[in-house]
C-alpha positions in Angstrom: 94.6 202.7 -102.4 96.1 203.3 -99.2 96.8 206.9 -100.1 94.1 207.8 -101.4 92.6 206.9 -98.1 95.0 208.5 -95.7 94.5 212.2 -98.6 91.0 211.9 -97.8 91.0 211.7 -94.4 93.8 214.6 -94.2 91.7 216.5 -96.5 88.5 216.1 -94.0 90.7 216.8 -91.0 91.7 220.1 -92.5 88.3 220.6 -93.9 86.5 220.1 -90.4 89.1 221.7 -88.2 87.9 225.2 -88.3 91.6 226.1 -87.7 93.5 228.9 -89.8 96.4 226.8 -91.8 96.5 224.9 -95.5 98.0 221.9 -96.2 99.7 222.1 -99.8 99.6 218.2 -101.1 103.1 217.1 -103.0 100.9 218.0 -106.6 100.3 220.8 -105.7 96.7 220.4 -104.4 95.5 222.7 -101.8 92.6 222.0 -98.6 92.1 224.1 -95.7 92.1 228.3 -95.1 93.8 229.1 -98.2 93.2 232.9 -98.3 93.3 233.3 -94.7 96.4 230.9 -93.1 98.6 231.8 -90.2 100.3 228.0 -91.2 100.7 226.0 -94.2 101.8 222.5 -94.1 103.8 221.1 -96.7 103.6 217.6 -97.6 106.4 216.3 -100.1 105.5 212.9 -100.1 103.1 209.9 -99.6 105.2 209.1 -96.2 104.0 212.3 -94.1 100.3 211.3 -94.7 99.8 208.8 -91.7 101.2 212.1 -89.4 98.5 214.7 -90.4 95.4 212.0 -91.3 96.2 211.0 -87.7 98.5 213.7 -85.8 99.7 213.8 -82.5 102.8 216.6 -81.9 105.4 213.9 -81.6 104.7 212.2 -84.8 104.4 216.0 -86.7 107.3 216.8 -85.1 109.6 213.4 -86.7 107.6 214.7 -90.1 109.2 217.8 -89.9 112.5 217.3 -88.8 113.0 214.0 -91.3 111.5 216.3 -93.9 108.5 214.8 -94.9 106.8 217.9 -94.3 107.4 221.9 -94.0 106.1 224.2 -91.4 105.6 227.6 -92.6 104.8 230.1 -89.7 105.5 231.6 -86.7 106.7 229.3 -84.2 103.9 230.8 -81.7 100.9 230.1 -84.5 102.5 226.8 -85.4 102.8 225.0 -82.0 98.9 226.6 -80.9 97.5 225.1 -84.2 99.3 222.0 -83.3 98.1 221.8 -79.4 94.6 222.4 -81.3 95.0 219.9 -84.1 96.1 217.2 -81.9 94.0 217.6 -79.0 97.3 217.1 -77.1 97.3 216.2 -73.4 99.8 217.2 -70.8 101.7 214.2 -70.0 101.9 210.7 -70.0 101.7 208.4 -66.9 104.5 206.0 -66.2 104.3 202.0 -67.2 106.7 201.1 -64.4 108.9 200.0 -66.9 111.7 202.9 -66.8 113.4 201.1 -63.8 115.3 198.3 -66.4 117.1 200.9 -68.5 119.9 201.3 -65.7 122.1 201.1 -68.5 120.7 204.7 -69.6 123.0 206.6 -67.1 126.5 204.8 -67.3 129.0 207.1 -67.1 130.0 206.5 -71.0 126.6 207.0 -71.3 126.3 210.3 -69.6 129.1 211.3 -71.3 128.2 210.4 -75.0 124.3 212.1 -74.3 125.6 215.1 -73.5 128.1 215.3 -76.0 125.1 214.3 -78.7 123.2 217.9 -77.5 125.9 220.2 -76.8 128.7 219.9 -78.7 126.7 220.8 -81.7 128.6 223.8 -82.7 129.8 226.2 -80.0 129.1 229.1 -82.6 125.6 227.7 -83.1 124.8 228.3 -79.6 126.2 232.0 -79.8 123.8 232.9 -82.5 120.6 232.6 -80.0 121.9 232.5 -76.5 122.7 235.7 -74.6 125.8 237.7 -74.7 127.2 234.8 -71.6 126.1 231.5 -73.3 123.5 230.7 -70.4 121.6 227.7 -71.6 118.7 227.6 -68.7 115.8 229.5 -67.7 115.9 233.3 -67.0 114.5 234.9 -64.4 112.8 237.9 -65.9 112.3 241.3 -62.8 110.4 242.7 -65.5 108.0 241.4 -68.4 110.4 243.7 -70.8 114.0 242.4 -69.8 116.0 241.7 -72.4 117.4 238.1 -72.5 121.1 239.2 -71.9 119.6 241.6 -68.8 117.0 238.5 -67.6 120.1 236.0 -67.6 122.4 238.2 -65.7 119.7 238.5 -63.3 119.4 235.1 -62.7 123.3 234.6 -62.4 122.6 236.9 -59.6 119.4 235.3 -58.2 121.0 232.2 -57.7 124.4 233.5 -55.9 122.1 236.0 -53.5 120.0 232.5 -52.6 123.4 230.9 -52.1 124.4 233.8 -50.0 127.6 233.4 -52.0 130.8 235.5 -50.2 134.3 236.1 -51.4 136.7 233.2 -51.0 134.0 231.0 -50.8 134.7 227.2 -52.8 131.7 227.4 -54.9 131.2 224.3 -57.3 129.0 224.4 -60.5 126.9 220.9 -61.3 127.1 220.8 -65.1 128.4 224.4 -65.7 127.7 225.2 -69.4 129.2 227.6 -70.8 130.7 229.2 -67.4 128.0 231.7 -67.6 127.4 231.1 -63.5 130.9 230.3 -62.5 132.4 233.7 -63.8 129.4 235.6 -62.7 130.5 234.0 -59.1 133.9 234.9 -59.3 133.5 238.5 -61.0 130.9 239.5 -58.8 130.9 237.9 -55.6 134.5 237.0 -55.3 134.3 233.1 -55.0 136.9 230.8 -55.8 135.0 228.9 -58.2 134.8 225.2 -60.3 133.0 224.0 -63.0 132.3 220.7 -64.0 130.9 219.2 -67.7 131.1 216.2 -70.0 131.4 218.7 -73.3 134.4 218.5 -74.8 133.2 222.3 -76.8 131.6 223.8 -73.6 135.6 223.1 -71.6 137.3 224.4 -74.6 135.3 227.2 -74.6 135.3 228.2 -70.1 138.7 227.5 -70.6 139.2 230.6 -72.9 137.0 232.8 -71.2 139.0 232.2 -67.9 142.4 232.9 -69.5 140.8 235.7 -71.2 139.3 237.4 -68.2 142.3 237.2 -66.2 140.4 234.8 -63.8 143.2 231.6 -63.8 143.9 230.3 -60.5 140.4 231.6 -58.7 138.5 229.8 -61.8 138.7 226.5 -62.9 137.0 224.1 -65.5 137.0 220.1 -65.5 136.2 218.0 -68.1 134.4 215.6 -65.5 131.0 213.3 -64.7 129.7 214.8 -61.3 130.2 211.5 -59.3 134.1 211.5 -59.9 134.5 215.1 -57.8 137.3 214.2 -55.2 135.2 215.1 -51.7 138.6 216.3 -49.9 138.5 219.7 -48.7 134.8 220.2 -49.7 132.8 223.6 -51.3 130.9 226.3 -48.9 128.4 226.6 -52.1 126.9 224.0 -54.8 125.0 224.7 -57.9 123.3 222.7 -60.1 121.7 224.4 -63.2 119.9 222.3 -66.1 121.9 219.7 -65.1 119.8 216.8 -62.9 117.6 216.4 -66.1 120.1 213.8 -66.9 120.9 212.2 -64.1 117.7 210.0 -63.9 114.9 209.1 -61.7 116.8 206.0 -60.1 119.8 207.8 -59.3 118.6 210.8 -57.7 119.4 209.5 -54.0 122.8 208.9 -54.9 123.3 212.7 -57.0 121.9 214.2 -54.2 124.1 211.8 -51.7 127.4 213.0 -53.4 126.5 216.4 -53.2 125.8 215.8 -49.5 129.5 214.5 -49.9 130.7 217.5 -51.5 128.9 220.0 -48.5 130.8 221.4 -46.1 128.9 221.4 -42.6 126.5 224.6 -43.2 126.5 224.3 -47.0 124.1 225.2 -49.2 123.0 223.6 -52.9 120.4 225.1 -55.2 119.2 222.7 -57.8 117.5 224.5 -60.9 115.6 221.6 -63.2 112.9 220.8 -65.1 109.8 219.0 -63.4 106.9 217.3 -64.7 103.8 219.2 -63.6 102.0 215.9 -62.0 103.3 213.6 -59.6 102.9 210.9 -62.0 104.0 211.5 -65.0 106.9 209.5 -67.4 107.0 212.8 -69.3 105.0 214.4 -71.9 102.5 213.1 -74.0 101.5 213.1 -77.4 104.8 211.3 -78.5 106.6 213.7 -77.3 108.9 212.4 -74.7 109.5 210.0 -76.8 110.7 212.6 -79.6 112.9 214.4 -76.6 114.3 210.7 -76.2 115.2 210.4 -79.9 116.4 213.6 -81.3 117.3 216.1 -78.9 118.0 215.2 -75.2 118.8 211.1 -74.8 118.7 209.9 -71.5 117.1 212.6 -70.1 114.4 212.5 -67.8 112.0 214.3 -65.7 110.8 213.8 -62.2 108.2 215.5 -60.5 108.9 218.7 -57.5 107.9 216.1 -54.8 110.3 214.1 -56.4 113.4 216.3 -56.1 112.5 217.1 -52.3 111.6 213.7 -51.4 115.4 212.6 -52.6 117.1 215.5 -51.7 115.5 214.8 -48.1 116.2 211.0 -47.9 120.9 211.9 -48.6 120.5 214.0 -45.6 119.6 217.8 -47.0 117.6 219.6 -45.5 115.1 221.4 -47.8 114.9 224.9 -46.9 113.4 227.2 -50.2 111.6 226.1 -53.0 110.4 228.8 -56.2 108.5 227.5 -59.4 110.1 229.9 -62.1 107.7 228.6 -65.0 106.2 231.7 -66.5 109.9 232.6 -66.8 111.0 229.4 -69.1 108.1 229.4 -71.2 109.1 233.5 -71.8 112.9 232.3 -71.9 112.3 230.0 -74.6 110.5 232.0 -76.7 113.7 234.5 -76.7 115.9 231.4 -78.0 113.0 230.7 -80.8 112.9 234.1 -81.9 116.8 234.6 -82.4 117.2 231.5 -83.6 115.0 232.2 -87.0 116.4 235.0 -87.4 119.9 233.5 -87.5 118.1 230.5 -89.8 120.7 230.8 -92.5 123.8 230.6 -90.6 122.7 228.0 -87.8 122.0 226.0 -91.2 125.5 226.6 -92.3 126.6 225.3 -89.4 124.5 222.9 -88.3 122.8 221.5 -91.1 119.2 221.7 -91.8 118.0 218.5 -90.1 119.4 219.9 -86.8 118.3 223.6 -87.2 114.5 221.7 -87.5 115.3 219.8 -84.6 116.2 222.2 -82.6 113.4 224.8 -83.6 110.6 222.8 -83.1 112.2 221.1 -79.7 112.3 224.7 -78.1 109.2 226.2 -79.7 107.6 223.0 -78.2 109.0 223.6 -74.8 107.9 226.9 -74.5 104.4 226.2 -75.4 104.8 223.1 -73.2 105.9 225.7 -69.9 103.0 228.1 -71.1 100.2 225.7 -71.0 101.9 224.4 -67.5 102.9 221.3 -68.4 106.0 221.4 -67.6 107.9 223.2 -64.4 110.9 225.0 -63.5 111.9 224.3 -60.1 114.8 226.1 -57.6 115.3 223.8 -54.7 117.5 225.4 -51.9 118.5 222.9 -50.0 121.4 222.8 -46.8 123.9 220.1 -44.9 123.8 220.8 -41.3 126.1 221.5 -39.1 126.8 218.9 -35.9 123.4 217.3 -37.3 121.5 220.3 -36.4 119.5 222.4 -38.3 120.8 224.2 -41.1 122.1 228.2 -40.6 119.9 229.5 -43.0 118.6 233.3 -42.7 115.1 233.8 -40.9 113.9 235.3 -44.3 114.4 236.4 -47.3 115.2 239.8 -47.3 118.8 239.3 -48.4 117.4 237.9 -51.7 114.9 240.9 -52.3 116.4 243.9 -50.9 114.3 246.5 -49.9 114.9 249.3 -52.6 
């Protein structure tokens, strides 16, 4: 009785939406646009009723990746009929309730997290990413960059906002797959190191080092960020993708220990994710709460204001700040794109529950950084010298040259 309740009201949903997709009922039964779909929905059993007769684009998203239901489409008309279907909002507020889960960000924690996203596959991740493995927004010059030619001109970005120079000790926050750390050495000349919890990602830097001749000016640590020894100290800090995880409660004491880290006249540039209001626990719509579950646990994401006011409070003093959203959003779609059309092998290596989750994770975040619900924030940020005020050029010519 039940389900015959929860096909009728999925049948009047479709029926009423106006929207251009079919749902295809376990029996074969079909409601909606049938001669005219960009989507069709695939239900296999009684169990994905309750998501369509009620959806919300978390609760879609657990249909699909448990396989209750198919998605059939391009990513692009998928999440827009989604957005549309659900009516979703932006993001959620916070209850106030976040602050108990210290246990969230232990180091064992940290550690298994970020072992539970990247060390999937390493040869997963080289079937989408560009030719360097750089796992975080590009910064596209020009609407038509290729991904591998957008990437290396953020490597770039970043060292020219760092003002990196030869021989300078230039630490990497969560370094990936060394993308920035032998862009820094290759190009700049900086004695750099890179830091991560993935057991794949330090196999994998360590390789590339010995490979590129770059052993004893390049080095990569299997470490958690607050265990960097703070003798000597680095000219140059970077943290890319990284401060995601650290956590709302500890971001005094992140930015603290890179204060630690700073030699007097140092600069850090911290490239993250923000919410795109002051307020918010994270998306709506179910799904943060999705993110939580299948693809980035323990993560969480603070507003702009947020990374500033922290930053501010360990003693850095803020000095550039550049919102790179447009860029993620056009990023993202990249990894989507490549990523179906690898389908068959990411399966083969991955498994099909993890090639859904990662598919509709990233084709959600991109529609997420379109619609501007999400942000992508640069934070330059510099330890004085004597107290004073940051050396910092008067403007930023020397990161746009004049042609």
């Amino acid at each position: 009785m039940l389900d015959q309740l929860l096909v009728h009201q999925v049948r009047r949903r479709v029926e009423t939406s106006g929207l251009p997709f079919v749902v295809e009922f376990w029996n074969g039964e079909q409601v909606g646009a049938v001669d005219d779909a960009a989507v069709r929905v695939r239900l296999h059993q009684a169990a994905s009723l309750k998501a369509m007769a009620d959806p919300s684009l978390g609760a879609l998203a657990r249909a699909y990746v448990e396989g209750h239901l198919d998605l059939e489409g391009s990513a692009h008309d998928i999440l827009s009929l989604g957005d549309r279907l659900c009516n979703a909002g932006s993001c959620a507020p916070r209850t106030g309730s976040e602050g108990w889960k210290w246990w969230r960000h232990t180091r064992s924690k940290d550690r298994k997290n970020i072992q539970y996203h990247y060390d999937v596959s390493n040869d997963f991740y080289g079937l989408w990413l560009d030719q360097r493995r750089v796992y975080s927004c590009a910064y596209f010059k020009t609407p038509d960059m290729s991904l591998d030619a957008a990437q290396e001109a953020k490597l770039d970005h970043i060292c020219r906002k760092l003002a990196l120079k030869p021989d300078e000790q230039f630490l990497d926050i969560g370094c990936g797959w060394g993308g920035l750390i032998l862009h820094a050495a290759e190009h700049y000349g900086a004695r750099a190191v890179g830091i991560t919890l993935s057991d794949e990602q330090h196999a994998y830097v360590s390789e590339q080092i010995a490979t590129r001749g770059l052993a004893g000016q390049v080095e990569v640590r299997r470490m958690d960020y607050r265990d960097v020894p703070e003798h000597d100290g680095y000219d140059k800090i970077a943290s890319v993708g990284m401060f995601e995880h650290v956590g709302r409660a500890n971001l005094v004491t992140y930015f603290e220990k890179i204060n630690a880290l700073l030699k007097p006249g140092g600069l850090v540039l911290n490239h993250g994710i923000t919410t795109a209001t002051p307020d918010a626990g994270g998306l709506g719509g179910g799904i943060a709460e999705f993110i939580e579950d299948y693809v980035f646990p323990g993560g969480e994401l603070v507003h702009a204001s947020d990374v500033l006011r922290a930053a501010a409070t360990s003693g850095l003093e803020c000095l550039d700040a550049e919102n790179l959203r447009p860029h993620y959003g056009k990023t993202l779609w990249h990894w989507v794109t490549r990523l179906e059309q690898h389908a068959e092998s990411a399966r083969r290596l991955i498994g099909e529950q993890k090639y859904r989750i990662w598919r509709i994770y990233m084709a959600g975040s991109a529609h997420a950084f379109d619609r501007g619900w999400m942000e992508l924030w640069q934070v330059l940020a510099g330890k004085g010298i004597d107290g004073r005020q940051t050396n910092y050029p008067f403007n930023r010519d020397y990161i746009y040259p004049h042609p």
